[in-house]
Each structure stands twice: as C-alpha cells, then as structure tokens.
N, C-alpha and C positions, 0 to 999 in steps of 0.2 A: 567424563571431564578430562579434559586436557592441560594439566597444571604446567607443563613444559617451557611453550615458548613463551615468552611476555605478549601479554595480549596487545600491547601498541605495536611492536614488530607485525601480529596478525592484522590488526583493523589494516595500519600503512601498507603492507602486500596486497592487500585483496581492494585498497581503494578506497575505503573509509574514510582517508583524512581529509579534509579541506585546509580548515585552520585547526590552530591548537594553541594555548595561554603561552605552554612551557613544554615545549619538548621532552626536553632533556628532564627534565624535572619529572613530568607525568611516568616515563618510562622509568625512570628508578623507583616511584612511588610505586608501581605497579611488580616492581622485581622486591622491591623491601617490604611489603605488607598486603593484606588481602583488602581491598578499597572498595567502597560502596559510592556507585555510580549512579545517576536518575535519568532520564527522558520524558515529561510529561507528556499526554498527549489530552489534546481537549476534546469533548464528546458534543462536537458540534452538530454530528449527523449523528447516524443508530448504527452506522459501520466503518470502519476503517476501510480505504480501500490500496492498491497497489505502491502509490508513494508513501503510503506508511511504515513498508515492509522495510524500506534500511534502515531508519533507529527501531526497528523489531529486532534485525539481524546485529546490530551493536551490540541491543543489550543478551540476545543471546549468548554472541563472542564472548563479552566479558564473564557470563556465567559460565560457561564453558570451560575456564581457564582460573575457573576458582575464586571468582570474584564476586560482588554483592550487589546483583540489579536491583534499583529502585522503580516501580512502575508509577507515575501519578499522573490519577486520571485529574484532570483539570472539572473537575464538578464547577469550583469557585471561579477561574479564570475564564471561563467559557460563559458567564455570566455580562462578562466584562467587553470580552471578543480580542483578539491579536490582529495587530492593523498588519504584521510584517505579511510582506508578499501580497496583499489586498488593495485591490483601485478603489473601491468603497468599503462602507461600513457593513460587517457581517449582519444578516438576521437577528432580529435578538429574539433567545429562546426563552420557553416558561423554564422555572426549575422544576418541575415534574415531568419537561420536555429532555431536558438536561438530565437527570436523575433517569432514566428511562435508555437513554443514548449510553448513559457513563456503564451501566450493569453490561449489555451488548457487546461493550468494547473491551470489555475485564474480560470476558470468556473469548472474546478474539485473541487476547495476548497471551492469555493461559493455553492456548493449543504450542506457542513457542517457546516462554519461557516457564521454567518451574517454579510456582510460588509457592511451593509446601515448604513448610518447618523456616529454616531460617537461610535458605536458598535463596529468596527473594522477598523484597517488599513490596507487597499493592496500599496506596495510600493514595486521598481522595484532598485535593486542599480546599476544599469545600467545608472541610471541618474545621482548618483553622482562618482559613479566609471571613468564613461569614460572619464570625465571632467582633470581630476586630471592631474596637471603638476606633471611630473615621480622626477626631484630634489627637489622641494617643500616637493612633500610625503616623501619623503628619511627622508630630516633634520627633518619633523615633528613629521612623524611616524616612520620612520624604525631605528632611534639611538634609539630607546627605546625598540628592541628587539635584543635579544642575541643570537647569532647564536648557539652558544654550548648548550643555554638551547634546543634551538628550535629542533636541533637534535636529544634531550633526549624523545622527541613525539615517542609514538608510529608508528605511521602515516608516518612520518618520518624514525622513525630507521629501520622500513621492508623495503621501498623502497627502502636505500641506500645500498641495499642489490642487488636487479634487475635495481636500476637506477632512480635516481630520478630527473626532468629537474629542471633547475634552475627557469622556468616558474609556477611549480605545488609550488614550494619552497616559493613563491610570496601568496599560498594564503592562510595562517594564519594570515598574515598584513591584506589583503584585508576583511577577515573577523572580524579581529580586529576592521577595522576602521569601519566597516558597523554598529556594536556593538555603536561606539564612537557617528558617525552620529547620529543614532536613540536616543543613549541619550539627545543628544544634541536640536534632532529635535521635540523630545514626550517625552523625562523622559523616557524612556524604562528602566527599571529598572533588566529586567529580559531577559536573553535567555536560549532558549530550543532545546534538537535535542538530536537523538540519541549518545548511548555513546561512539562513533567512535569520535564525535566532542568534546568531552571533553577538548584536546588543545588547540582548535582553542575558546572555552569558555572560557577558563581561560586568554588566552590571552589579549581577551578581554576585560576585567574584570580589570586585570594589567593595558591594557592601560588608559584604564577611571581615575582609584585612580591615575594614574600618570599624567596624564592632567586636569582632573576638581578635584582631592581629594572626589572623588562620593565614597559610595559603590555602587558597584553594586554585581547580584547575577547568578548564575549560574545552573543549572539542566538537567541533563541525563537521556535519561530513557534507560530500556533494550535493547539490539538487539537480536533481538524474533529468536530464533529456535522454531522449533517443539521437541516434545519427542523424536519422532526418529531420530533427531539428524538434520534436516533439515533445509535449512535455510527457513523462513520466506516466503510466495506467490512464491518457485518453486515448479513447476510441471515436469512431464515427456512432459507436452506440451508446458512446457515454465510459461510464468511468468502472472501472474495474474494481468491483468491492472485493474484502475477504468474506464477507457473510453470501454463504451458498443459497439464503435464496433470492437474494440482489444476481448475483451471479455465480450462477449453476460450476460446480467444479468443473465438467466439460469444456464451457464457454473460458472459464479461469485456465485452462490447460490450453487452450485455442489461443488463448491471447501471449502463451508464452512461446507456443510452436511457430507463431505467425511474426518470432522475436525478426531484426534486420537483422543478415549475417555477421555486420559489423560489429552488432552488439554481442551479440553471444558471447564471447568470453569475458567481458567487464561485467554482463548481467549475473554467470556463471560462480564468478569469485563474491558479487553482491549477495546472490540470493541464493546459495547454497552453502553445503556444507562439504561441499566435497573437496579435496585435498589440492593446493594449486598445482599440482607436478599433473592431479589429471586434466584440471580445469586448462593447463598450458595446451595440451595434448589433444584437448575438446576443442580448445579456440582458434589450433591451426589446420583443424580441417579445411575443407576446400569443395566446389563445386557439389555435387550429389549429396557427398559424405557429411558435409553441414546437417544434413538432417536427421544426422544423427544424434548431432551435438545437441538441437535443440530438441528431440524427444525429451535430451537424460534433464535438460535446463527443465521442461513442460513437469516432468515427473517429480524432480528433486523437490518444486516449487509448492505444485501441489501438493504432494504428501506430507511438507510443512504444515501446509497453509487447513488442508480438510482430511489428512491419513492418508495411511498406505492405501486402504481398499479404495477409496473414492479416486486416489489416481491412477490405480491400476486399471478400475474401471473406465478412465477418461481417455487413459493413453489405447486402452481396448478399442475405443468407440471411434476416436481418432483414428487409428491406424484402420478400422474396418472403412469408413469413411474415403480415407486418404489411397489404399490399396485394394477396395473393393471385396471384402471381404472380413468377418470375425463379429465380433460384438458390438452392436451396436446401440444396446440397452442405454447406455450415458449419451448418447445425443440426442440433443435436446428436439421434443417431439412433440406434435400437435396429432388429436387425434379429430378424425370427421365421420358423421353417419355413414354405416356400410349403404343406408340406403341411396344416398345421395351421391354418391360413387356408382352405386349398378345405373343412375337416372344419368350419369356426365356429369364430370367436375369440373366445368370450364378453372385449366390450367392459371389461368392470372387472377383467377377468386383464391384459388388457394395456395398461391406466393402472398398475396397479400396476407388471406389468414395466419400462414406462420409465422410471418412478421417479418419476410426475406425482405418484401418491396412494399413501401409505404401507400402507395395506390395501382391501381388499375392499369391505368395509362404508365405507371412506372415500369410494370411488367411487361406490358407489351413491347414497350422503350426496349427491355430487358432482350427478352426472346429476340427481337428482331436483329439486335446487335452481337447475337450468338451468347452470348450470357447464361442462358440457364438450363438448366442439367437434368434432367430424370433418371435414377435410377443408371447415372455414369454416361449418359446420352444426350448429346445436344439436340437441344426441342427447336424448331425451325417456325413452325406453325403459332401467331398468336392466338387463332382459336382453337387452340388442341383440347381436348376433352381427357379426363384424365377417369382411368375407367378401372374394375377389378382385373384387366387382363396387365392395367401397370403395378399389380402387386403382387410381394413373393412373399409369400406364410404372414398376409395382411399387413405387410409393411411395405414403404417407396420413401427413397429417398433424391430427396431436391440439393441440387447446388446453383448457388450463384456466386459468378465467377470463377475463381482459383482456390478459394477458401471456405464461404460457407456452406457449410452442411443442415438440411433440417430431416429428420424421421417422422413421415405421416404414416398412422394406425389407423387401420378402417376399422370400426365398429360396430 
C-alpha cells in the first residue's frame, strides 16, 4: 500500500479524471481522512469484460493508498436496467439469471481488489432494493426529484427520442438511494463510474445534502475509445471478456499486444500499475521498440486480470508465435484426427474448423490474396492439402494475416 501521495493527484496523472463535484474539496478529504468510495457494477451478463477494467483500476487506486473500496454489485438495479449509454431498452433478466451473473462478477473483482477484513466492502443492493415498499419510497425519495430536471440528463434526452419505459426512468432514484444507503450505512463519502453516469452521481449527491445535510462527492472518469476512433474492448470477434473462458488469457494478451501505438502510453498509465516515470519512458518509444512497450502493457494487464503463470504463459506463446520459436502451449488450438491428416486436410476445411475464416469460399478469398500462413509460410495454393510432413512433434501453426495465430494437434 502506498499511503504517500493523495490518491486524486494519482487518478488526475495517470487519466482518470473526467468530471469531478469538488475538486478542491475531494483532494483535501482524501489528505484529512481515510474515505470510503463505491462503483456499482450491474450483472447484466456472467462476465465483465475490458471496459469494465477502469472503475476496477480506480477502485484499486484508492485501496492502494489506504482508502476504503466499496464494490456493489447491482443484484436490484439490474432488475430495473440503466438507460445511460443505451439506443433501447436492455433485456430484462430472470433473478436467478441475475443472481447467477452477480456471483461471476464478485470473483472477477476479487482477482483486483482485496476484500478481506476491512479492506474492502462487497455489498449486493438487491438486499435493500427489493425490500422497499413502492409508496413509502415515493414520499421519501421520489418528491425530492424533479421530473424536468431529470429529463435535462443526457441519458434521458436520447432515449426519449427511441423510447424510454417508464421502468428504465425509475433508475436514477434507485441509484440515488443506493448512494444514500451506503452513506448512511459506511460514511461512503464518494462515488465513482464512468462518465455516462454523471446524472445518476449528482443525483445522488442532491439527495444526501437534502436528507442528512452531508457533503458528499462525486467523480467520472473517461469512456475510453481507441485512436482509431473505437470503442473500448471491441473486436471483429466480439468483446473482450475477463472470464478466461469467454476469452482465453492468450487471446486477452493478443488483444492488448495488438494495442495502436498511439494508445499505448494512456492505456499503460489506465491499466497498470506500473510507476509513470516508466510508463513516460514506455510511451516514447518509437518504431520497432514499440513492441516492447506493448509486451510489458499485454503482461502487466494479464497478470492483473488471470496471474502471473497464465501471463507468462501467454507472452511465451505470443512471442513463440510472433518470432517463430518457444512455447507455444497457450495459443489457442484445435486438434484434428492423425488419421485425417495422413488421408489430406484440404487446407480451407481446416481454417474454417479453427475458426480463422468463417467459410470455405472465405479461405480461399484468403489464400489467394496471400493471407494465409503455414507454419511461418505463405500458402499460394487454394487446394493445398495439409498432410503430416506439415507438422513438427504433431503440431502446425496457421496465421492469417499479420496477427492471428491458431496451433493444430494431430491426434
């Protein structure tokens, strides 16, 4: 733990800040007292994936430097669904579909932050949400929000554009009150989330000065694109989960190697831990030497996200992959009968089966456009046959393109 500097000085270095209630204020509270901060996160799906990891890396930060993360998983709010950032209305889930997702996500967040003893708190508002008599909240909480400001949300004034139910409109209260509770229940003094939630912060915020005369405080961080204009953990394959078997630690190491140069130093200071004077020193390499920086980015992330050994192993398989040589146990591999290999493996049956190329006709598209790789070799031929004289101690390895890698096993 690093009680040192003020943890707002660190979030503001490294990039964290968007908005904030009070400056000036948060940073003294944070130099005068040990302050317990929250981030809900809802268990809409069974895994968190890559845009989840900056409020992971917040509330790391703050535990770090001696302060008190709140975790709540949104059991009750996820019932309800968050319109911010949404063209329509989310899926509505069972609660035992909910319940199911919320356990998942608890053991994602526990690989970052420490919830033993009184490090940390995990708390679910599913257990005060669901309790709630609907007239009671009304007079308690809801004459104390303003329907016209409420509309002036961002979050708000796009849906009411496609539709917004009167269901989803319910949960700026519920997160108000989740705000309230936690004051009430820890001194929570602080909430955090990306800057989608800005609203439903200040909301909160309101409510507190108007029921106990608290300050309380508020903070957003960015909602991360890439340079090329992208959002955040998508891919052409879809989305980058932390659960390794959504996506394989290799595949989660690949996706941080394959960072744009551009990015590499802002992602460097986001998703690590490593100290800015090296992250400065990482972000101005240059041509070749870049891929250096993005190994230490691939490693740092991983060993967060699934351990040492799983990213030692990923960066092994990676670099065997990428330089033609070493370990290449961690990429990801499909195996196929030895017998079916001595008979010919027409080459484009088995890009398809490892799932490089979506059809037949794709692969062939593939090969002829010079695209695809054997074993470090560009394959010319679309009816090449792929036989045991293309494998060395029962393995071959396929690429397509510049990046992907797959390990075939004859068996």
């Amino acid at each position: 733990m690093d009680g040192r500097a003020n943890v707002y000085d660190v979030l503001k270095e490294r990039g964290f800040v968007q908005q904030v209630t009070d400056e000036e204020g948060l940073r003294e509270l944070f130099a005068r007292e040990r302050v317990t901060g929250y981030i809900g996160f809802d268990p809409t799906a069974d895994s968190l994936h890559v845009g989840s990891l900056m409020p992971i890396m917040g509330l790391v930060h703050l535990q770090r430097h001696g302060h008190r993360p709140i975790v709540v998983i949104g059991g009750g709010t996820a019932m309800v669904g968050d319109p911010s950032g949404k063209t329509e209305m989310r899926q509505m889930l069972s609660r035992e579909q909910i319940a199911a997702n919320a356990e998942r996500i608890k053991s994602q967040i526990s690989r970052f932050v420490d919830l033993s003893e009184d490090r940390a708190i995990l708390v679910d508002n599913y257990e005060w949400l669901a309790p709630l008599n609907y007239i009671e909240f009304l007079r308690e909480i809801g004459r104390h929000f303003s329907v016209n400001r409420m509309l002036t949300a961002e979050a708000y004034r796009i849906r009411l554009e496609t539709g917004l139910s009167f269901l989803e409109f319910n949960y700026q209260l519920l997160q108000a009150y989740d705000y309230l509770v936690l004051y009430r229940r820890y001194g929570c003094r602080l909430q955090m989330g990306g800057d989608d939630q800005w609203g439903n912060i200040v909301a909160g915020i309101d409510l507190i000065r108007r029921l106990e005369g608290v300050e309380t405080y508020g903070l957003t961080f960015p909602l991360i694109t890439t340079a090329a204009g992208q959002k955040m953990g998508k891919t052409a394959k879809g989305a980058i989960w932390l659960d390794p078997e959504k996506t394989s630690p290799y595949d989660f190491y690949q996706y941080w190697i394959n960072t744009d140069d551009r990015d590499v130093g802002r992602f460097l200071a986001y998703f690590t831990l490593l100290p800015m004077e090296e992250i400065r020193r990482l972000g101005s390499l240059q041509g070749e030497e870049i891929r250096q920086a993005k190994e230490v980015l691939a490693y740092e992330v991983t060993k967060l996200a699934h351990g040492e050994e799983e990213a030692k192993r990923a960066r092994a398989a990676s670099r065997a992959a990428f330089y033609g040589a070493g370990d290449i146990s961690a990429l990801p591999s499909t195996s196929v009968e030895r017998r079916r290999v001595e008979q010919g493996l027409p080459l484009v049956e088995l890009l398809v089966q490892t799932g490089l190329v979506k059809s037949k006709s794709e692969a062939r598209r593939l090969i002829q456009q010079g695209g695809a790789y054997l074993n470090g070799r560009r394959v010319e031929d679309p009816e090449k046959l792929v036989t045991l004289e293309d494998f060395e101690d029962g393995n071959l390895i396929l690429r397509t393109g510049k990046k992907r890698y797959h390990r075939v096993v004859a068996e």
